[in-house]
C-alpha angles and dihedrals in degrees: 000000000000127000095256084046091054085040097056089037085077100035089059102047090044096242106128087113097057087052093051092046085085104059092046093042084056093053098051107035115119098226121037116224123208100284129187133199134211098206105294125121112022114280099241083053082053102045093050104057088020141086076211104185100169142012142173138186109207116220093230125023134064133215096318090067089151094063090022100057104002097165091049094047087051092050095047099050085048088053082042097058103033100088102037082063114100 
């Protein structure tokens, strides 16, 4: 699927609302878990209101990382994880 597909997919079933809950729910929560970033927003933004414990720009990709780079999204949430297993 392409982005404006992705993009229209939300427009259409009206959840919009559901995708953005994340990022508010980031930037209110009490106690910050590990978090890690795949290149959006800009790291310092991150850092501030973040436990950032890892994050990586990719050379090639935008927002859609997931349909964009799916091997290299998948790679980084499992080097994400692996040392937070105990």
């Amino acid at each position: 699927m392409h982005i404006q597909g992705t993009i229209t997919l939300y427009w259409l079933t009206n959840t919009g609302a559901t995708f953005t809950r994340l990022y508010y729910k980031a930037q209110h929560a009490e106690g910050m878990l590990p978090s890690g970033y795949v290149d959006t927003p800009p790291e310092e933004r991150v850092r501030r209101c973040c436990n950032l414990t890892r994050f990586t720009s990719f050379e090639q990709g935008g927002h859609f990382v997931a349909l964009e780079r799916p091997e290299d999204l998948v790679r980084e949430i499992r080097a994400f994880f692996r040392p937070l297993r105990s």
